[in-house]
C-alpha positions as CSV (number, residue, x, y, z in Angstrom):
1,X,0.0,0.0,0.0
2,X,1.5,3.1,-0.9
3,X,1.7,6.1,1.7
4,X,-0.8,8.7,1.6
5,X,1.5,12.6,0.8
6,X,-0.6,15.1,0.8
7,X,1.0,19.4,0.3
8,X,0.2,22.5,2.2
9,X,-1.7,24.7,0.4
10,X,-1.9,27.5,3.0
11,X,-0.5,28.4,6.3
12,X,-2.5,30.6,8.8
13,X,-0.5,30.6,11.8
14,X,-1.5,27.7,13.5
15,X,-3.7,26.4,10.8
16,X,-2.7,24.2,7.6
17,X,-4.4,23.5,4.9
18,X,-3.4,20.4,3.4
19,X,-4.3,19.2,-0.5
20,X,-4.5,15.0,-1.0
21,X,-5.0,13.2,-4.3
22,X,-8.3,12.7,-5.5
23,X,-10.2,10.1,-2.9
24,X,-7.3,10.0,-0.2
25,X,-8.5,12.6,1.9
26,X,-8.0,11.5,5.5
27,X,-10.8,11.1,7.9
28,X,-10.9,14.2,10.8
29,X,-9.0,13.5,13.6
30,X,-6.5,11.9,11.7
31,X,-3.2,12.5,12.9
32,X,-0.5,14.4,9.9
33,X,3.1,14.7,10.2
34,X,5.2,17.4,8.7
35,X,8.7,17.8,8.7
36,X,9.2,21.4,10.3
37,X,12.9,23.1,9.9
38,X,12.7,25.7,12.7
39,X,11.8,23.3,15.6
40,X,14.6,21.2,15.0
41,X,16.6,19.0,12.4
42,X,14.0,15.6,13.1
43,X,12.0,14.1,10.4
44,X,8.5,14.7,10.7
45,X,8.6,17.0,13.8
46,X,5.4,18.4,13.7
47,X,2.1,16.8,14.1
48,X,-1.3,18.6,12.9
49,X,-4.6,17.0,13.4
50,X,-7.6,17.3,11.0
51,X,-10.4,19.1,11.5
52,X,-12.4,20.0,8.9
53,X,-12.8,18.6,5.2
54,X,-13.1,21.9,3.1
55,X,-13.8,20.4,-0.4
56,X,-11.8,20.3,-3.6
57,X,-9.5,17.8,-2.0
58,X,-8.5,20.3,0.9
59,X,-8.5,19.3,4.8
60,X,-8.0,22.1,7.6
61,X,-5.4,21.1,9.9
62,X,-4.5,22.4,13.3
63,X,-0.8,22.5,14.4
64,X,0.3,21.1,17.6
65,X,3.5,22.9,17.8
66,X,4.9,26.1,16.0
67,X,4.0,26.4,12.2
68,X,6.9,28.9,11.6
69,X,8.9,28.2,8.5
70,X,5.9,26.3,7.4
71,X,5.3,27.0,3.4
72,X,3.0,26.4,0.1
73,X,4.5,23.2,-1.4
74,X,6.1,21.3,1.8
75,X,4.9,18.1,2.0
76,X,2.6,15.9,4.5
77,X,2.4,12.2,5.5
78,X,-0.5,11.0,6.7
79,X,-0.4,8.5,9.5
80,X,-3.8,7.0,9.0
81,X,-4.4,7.1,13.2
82,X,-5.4,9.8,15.6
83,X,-3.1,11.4,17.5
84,X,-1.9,9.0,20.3
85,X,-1.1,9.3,24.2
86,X,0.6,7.1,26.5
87,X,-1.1,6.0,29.2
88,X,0.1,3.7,31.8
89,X,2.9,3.0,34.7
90,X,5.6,4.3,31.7
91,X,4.1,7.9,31.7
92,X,3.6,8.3,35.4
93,X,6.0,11.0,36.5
94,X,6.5,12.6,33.2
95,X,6.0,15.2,31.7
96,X,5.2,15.7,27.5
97,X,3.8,17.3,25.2
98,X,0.3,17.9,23.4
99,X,1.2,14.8,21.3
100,X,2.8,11.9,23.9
101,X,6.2,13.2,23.3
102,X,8.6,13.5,26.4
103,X,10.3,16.9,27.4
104,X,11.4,15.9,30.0
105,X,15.1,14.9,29.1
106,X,14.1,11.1,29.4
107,X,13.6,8.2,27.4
108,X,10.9,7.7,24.9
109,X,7.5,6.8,26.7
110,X,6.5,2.8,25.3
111,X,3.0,2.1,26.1
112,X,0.1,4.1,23.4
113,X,-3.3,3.9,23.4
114,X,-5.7,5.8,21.6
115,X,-6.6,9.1,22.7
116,X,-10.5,8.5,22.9
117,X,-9.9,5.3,25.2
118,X,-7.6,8.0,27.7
119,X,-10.6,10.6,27.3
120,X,-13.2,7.9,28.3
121,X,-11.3,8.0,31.5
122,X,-12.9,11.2,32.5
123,X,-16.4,9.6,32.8
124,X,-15.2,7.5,35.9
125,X,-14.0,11.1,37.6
126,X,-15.7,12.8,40.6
C-alpha cells in the first residue's frame, strides 16, 4: 500500500491547509506529520490534526507545535491514526507534550493507546 503525501496549500498561523489526491482525503482527527525546519533538524517533527474537510480535496489542519517556517508546497504524510497518548505506569511522573512526546530529558514513553480510550477515562472522575 502506498503512503498517503498530501501538500500545504496554506499556512495561517497555526492552521494548515493540506491538498491529497483525488479520494485520499483522511478522515478528521487523523493525525498528519510534517517535517518542520525551525523546531529542530527531526523528520516529521510536527504533528497537525484534521479538523475540517473543506472540499476540492483540501483538509484544515490544526498545528500542535509552531507552524513557523511552514510553506506552500512542503509536504505531508498521513499516518492513517489519531493522535496518540501514553497512558500507563511508563508515563507516570513525566512530563510531555500535546502529542505523547517526552520533554522531559528522558527516554521515549513505550505504552500508546488511543486518545478516545484515555478521554473515556474522565467519565469514571468525581
Amino acid at each position: 500500500m502506498s503512503e498517503n503525501v498530501g501538500k500545504i496549500v496554506q499556512v495561517m498561523g497555526p492552521v494548515v491547509d493540506v491538498e491529497f489526491e483525488p479520494g485520499k482525503l483522511p478522515t478528521i482527527y487523523t493525525a498528519l506529520l510534517i517535517t518542520n525546519p525551525v523546531i529542530n533538524d527531526e523528520a516529521d517533527n510536527l504533528v497537525v490534526e484534521v479538523a475540517q474537510h473543506l472540499g476540492d480535496n483540501v483538509v484544515r489542519t490544526i498545528a500542535m507545535d509552531i507552524s513557523d517556517g511552514l510553506v506552500r508546497g512542503m509536504e505531508v504524510r498521513d499516518t492513517g491514526k489519531d493522535i496518540m497518548m501514553p497512558v500507563g505506569e511508563a508515563s507516570l511522573g513525566r512530563v510531555l507534550n500535546v502529542v505523547g512526546r517526552p520533554v522531559d530529558s528522558f527516554c521515549e514513553v513505550s505504552y500508546w493507546f488511543r486518545k478516545e480510550w484515555l478521554f473515556n477515562l474522565n467519565f469514571y472522575s468525581l
